[in-house]
N, C-alpha and C positions, 0 to 999 in steps of 0.2 A: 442437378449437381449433388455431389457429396463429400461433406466433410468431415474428419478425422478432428479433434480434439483431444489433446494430453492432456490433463493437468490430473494435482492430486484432488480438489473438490471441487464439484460443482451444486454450488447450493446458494441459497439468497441472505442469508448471515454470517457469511464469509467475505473477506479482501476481494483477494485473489478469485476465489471461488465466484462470489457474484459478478466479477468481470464476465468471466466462462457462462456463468446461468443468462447473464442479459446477451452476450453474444449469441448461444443456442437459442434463446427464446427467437430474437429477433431472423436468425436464420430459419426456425420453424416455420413463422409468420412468410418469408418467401419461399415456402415447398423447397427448402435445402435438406436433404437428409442429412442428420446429423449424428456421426456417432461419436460416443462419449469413453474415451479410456481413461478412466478414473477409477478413485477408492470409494468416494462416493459421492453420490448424485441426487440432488431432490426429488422424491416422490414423483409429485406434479409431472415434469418432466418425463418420466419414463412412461406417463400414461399415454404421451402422444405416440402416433401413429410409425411416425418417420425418427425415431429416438430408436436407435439403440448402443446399450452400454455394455460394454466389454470392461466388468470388474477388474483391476487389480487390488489381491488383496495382501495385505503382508504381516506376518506375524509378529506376535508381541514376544518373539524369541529376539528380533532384533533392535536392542535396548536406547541405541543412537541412532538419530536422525540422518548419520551419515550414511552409515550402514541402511538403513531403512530408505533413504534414495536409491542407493545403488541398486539395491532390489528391485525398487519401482522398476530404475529407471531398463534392470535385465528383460523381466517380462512385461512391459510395454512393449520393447524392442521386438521381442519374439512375438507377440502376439500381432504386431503389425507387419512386419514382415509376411506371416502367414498369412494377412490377409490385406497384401497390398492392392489387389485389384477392386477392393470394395470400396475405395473412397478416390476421389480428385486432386483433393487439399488435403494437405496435413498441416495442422497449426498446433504447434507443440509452445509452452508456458515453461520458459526459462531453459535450465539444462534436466530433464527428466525421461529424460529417451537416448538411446544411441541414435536411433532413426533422425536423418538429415530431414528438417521439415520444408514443406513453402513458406510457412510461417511460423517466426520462431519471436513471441515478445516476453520483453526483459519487463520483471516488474522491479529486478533488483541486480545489480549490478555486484558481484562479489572483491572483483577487482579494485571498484570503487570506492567502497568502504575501507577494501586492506589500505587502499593508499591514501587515505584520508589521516591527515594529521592528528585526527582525534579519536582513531584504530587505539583502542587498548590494551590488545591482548599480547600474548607474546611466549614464546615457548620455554622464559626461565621463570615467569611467574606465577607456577603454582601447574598442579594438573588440569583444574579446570581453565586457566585461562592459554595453555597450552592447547586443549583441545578443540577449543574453539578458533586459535591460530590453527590448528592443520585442518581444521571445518569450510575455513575461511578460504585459504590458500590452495582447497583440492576442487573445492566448487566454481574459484575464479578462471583455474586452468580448463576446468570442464567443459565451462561457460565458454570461455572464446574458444573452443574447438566446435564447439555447438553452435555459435554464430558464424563462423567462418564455413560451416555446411549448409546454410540456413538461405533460402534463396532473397525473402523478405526479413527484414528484421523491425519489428516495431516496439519503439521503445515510448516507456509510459509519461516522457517529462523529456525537457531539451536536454537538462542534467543527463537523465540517461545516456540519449543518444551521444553526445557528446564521452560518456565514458565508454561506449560504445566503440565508437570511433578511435579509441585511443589504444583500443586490443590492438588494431591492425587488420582490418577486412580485405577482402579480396575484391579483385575490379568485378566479377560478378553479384556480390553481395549488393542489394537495395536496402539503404537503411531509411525507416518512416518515424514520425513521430505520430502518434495517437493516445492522445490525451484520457484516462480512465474516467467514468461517469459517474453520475450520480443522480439520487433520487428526487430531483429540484423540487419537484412538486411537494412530495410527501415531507420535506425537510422545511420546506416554505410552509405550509399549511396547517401545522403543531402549534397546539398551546404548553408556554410552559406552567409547569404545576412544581414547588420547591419541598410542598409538602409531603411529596411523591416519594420524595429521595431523602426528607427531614434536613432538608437545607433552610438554611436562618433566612426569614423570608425580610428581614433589615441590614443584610451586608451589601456589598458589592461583593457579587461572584465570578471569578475567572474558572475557567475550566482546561483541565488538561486532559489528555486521553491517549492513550498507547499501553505499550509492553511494560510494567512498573517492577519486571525482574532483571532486568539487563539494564546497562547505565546510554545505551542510546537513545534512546528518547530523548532524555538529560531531563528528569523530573527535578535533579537535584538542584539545578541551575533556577531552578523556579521557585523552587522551599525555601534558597536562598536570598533572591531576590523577595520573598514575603517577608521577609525579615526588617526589610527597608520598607516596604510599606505600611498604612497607618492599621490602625485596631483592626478597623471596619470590614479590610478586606479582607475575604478569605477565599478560596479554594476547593471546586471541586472536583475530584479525581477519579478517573474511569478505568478498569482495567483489572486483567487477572491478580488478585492481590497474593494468596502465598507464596512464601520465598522471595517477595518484596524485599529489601532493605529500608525503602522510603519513610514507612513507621516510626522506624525509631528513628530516623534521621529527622523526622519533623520534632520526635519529640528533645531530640538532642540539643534543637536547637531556638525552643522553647514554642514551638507555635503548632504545635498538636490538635488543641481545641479552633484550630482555623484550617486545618486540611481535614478536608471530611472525603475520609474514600470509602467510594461505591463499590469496589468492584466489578464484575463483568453487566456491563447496563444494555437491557436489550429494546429501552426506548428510547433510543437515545435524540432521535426529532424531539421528544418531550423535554429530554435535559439539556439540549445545547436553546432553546428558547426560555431555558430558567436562570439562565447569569447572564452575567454582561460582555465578556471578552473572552475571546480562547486562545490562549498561550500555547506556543509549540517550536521550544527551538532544540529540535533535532539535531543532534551531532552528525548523523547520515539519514537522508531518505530519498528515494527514488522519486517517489509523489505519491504525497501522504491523503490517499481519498478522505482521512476526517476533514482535511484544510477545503476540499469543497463541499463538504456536508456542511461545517461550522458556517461557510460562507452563503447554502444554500437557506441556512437559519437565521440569516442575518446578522449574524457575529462578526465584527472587527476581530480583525488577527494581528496577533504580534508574533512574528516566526523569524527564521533568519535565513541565510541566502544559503547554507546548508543543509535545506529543508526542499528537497527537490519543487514541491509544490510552490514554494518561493517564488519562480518564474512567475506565476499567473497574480501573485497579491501585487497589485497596483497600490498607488499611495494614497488613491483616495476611499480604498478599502480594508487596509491596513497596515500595520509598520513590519519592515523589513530588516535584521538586525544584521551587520556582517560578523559577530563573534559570539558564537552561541553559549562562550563560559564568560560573557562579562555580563555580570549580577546586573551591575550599576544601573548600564544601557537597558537591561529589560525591564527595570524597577522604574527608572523613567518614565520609559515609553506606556509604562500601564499605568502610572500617575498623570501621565498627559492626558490619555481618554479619559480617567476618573471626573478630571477639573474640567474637561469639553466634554460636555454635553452634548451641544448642537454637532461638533464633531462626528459624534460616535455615532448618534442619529445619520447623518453623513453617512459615514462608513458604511454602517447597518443595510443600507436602502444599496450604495454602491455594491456591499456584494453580493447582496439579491441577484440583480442584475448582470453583474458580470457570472456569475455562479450558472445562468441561465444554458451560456453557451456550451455546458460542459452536462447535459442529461445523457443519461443510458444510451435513449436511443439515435441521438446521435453519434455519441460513439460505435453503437451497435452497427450504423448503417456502413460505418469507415471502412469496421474488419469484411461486411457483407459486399461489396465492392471491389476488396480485395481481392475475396476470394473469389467472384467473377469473372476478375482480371487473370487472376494465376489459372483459372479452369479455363478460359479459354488459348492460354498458351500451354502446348505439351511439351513445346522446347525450354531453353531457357529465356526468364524475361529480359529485355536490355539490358546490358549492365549498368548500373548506375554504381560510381564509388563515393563511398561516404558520403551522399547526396542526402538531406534531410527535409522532408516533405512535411512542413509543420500544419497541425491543425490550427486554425485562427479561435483565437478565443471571446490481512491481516495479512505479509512479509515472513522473511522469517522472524525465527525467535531461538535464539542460541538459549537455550533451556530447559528446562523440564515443563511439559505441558500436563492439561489440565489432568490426565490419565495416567500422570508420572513415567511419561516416556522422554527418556534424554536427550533432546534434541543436540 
């Protein structure tokens, strides 16, 4: 067999990317030739036998990210089409190709977010946040034209699918749910070190971790709620820091000396086993792989139920918040585990365990199945309409990235 792979990275310190890097691995591992249309690819990878990559590459002439997709997504197109007969499968990563795939998964939902009540962008307020409203709104239209060609569609949380579902698919469209994985082991297996990161090794530490340039994540709903909590606790924060606002908002609001940001942390099995609890209530996410890292490290979560990962936090591994701007409710719920001990100990060992059912390689073996299923049909599969086949149990980034390219 052989498969076709879109995406823009494939590498193992990436989101997105290390979905792509554990599905090739694990498709190498059963002699699937695997080719890789991408910008880039890890090393490792191309040394095998049955790997080959078909670069696209795109120039730093085009300054936004919107423009720098459409490129992608021009000569992908042409580059597959040219060489439609050398692959089986085609599994394309969101909307990044004209080319209709077999498999098309959403890791992000554009539609989703626009119509989320806590969308803040808008085309009178200002050029930046205009541009990010027609970022938003060209990529949602893209996207359900891209599913509705897509013969599999697997999305990474029920959240998805269910926004999914709400474009309007076609009676031959199959929609899956396959849940993204993580490194159980490696994230189980860490000692934390505070000294590592010069964290007060006599606070209680909560940890946050995401995008600290854009207000989704919601860092602020957290700074805020520290406000309400005692001395003792404080904060640590992961994440690309310039062009941050959150700095001075901690210091505006008097608690500076208790958020200590890291910046981009590349141990981070080491730092999620050096606090106590990790805080995450997302105003959008699809399904936030840190919420199964944190849970693979034993971390009690406090997130909220618009935190796509949401789904999978049970109660007896963490708390589930329905309003992601009410301070009060998350200042609580992190004072509840502070005073429970025996609780959070609880929790801790619960999401070990439940964290378990969600490793790479099973998800790796989902999509490898898949595409078994699609290779051995040349026609089209059943139809199945809006049917959702659930698994039992880095995104974007509207901004300027590390290279100062404007997303």
């Amino acid at each position: 067999m052989r498969v076709a792979i879109v995406t823009h990275v494939v590498r193992h310190n990436d989101g997105q990317g290390r979905v792509n890097y554990e599905i090739a691995r694990a498709a190498l591992d059963e002699n699937i030739e695997v080719t890789l249309v991408a910008s880039h690819v890890a090393p490792e990878l191309l040394e095998h036998p049955l790997v080959r990559w078909a670069p696209v590459k795109i120039s730093r002439f085009w300054r936004t990210n919107l423009l720098r997709q459409q490129v992608f997504a021009l000569k992908s197109t042409w580059w597959l089409r040219k060489h439609r007969a050398e692959y089986d499968v085609l599994h394309v990563n969101g909307f990044i190709t004209w080319m209709p795939a077999d498999v098309k998964t959403a890791h992000f939902v554009h539609s989703g977010w626009f119509n989320s009540k806590y969308y803040p962008f808008g085309l009178s307020k200002g050029l930046w946040s205009a541009y990010q409203f027609v970022y938003t709104r060209v990529n949602a239209v893209l996207e359900g034209w891209a599913y509705r060609r897509s013969r599999v569609i697997t999305a990474v949380s029920q959240k998805v699918a269910t926004e999914i579902a709400a474009i309007g698919l076609t009676p031959r469209n199959r929609l899956d749910v396959i849940y993204n994985g993580v490194d159980t082991q490696g994230f189980a297996a860490a000692q934390g070190d505070r000294t590592r990161f010069r964290l007060p090794e006599d606070k209680f530490l909560l940890l946050f971790v995401g995008d600290l340039r854009t207000p989704r994540k919601n860092l602020g709903t957290v700074l805020k709620a520290l406000t309400h909590l005692p001395e003792r606790v404080h904060i640590a924060v992961a994440g690309y820091l310039p062009g941050s606002p959150y700095p001075e908002e901690a210091k505006a609001l008097g608690i500076a000396d208790r958020v200590h940001f890291l910046g981009l942390v590349k141990e981070m099995p080491v730092l999620m086993h050096s606090v106590d609890v990790f805080v995450f209530p997302s105003f959008y996410e699809p399904m936030g792989l840190v919420l199964l890292e944190a849970m693979s490290a034993g971390l009690p979560v406090v997130t909220v139920r618009t935190a796509g990962g949401a789904e999978i936090i049970r109660s007896e591994c963490g708390i589930v918040l329905d309003d992601p701007n009410d301070v009060h409710a998350l200042a609580e719920s992190v004072a509840h585990l502070i005073s429970n001990n025996l609780e959070r100990l609880a929790m801790s060992n619960a999401a070990v365990r439940i964290a378990i059912d969600f490793g790479w390689e099973h998800m790796a073996q989902r999509y490898i199945a898949l595409y078994r299923d699609l290779g051995d049909f040349h026609g089209d599969m059943k139809p199945v309409s809006c049917v959702v086949n659930c698994q039992k149990s880095s995104i974007e980034s509207d901004t300027t990235d590390e290279r100062g390219i404007l997303q």
